[in-house]
Wavefront OBJ file of the C-alpha trace (Angstrom):
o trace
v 11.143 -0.189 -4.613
v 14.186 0.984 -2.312
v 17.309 -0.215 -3.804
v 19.872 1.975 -2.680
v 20.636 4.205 0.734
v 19.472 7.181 1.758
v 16.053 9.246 2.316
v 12.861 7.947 1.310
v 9.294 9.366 1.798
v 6.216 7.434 1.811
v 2.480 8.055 2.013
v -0.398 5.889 2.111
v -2.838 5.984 -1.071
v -6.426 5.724 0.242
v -8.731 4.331 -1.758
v -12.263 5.767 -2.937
v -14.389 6.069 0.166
v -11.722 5.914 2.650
v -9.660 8.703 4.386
v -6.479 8.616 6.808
v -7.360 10.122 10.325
v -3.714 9.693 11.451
v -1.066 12.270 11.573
v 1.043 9.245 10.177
v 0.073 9.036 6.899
v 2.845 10.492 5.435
v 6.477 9.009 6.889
v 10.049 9.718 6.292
v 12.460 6.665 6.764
v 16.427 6.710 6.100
v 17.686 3.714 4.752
v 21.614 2.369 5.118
v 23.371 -0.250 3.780
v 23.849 -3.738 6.347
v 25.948 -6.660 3.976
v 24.638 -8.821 6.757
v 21.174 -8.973 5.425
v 19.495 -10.916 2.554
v 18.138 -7.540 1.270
v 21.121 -5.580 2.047
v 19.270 -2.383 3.195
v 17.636 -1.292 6.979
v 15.721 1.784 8.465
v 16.836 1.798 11.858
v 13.067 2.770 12.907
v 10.190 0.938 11.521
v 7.254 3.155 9.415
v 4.805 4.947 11.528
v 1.090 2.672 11.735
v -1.198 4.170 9.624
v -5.045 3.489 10.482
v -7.813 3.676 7.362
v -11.294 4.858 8.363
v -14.377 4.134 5.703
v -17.231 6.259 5.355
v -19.440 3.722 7.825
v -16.901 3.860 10.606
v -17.111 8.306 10.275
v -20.855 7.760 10.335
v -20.726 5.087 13.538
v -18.384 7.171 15.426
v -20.441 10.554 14.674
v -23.466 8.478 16.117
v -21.559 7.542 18.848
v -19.830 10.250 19.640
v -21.349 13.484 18.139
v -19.759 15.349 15.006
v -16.259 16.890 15.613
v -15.399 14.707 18.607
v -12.905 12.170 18.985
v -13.940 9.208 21.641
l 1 2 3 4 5 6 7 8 9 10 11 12 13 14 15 16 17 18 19 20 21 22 23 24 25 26 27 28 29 30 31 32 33 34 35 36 37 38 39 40 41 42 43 44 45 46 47 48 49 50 51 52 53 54 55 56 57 58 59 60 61 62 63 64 65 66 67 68 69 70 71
């Protein structure tokens, strides 16, 4: 839980069976105070989407699209 300002980094936990394709997986967001706000803190950018790809969707795509290759 963020609670006070500064530089947080974040990665996704993948569960058993599952893998992150994405470059994304791990981010890096800065966090500042804003009074204004009911939670009091912002990142000025938002994370970075992460995608999760099961062991059915790396055995579809190989089918589809051959070993190695992205489609």
């Amino acid at each position: 839980m963020i609670r006070s300002p500064g530089a947080y980094r974040f990665a996704v936990s993948t569960p058993p069976g599952w893998r992150s394709p994405a470059p994304t997986r791990r981010n890096r967001r800065i966090f500042g105070w804003r009074p204004a706000l009911a939670g009091g803190l912002v990142s000025q950018d938002l994370p970075l989407p992460v995608g999760l790809a099961g062991r059915l969707a790396d055995a579809t795509h190989e089918k589809l699209y051959g070993a190695g290759r992205h489609g």
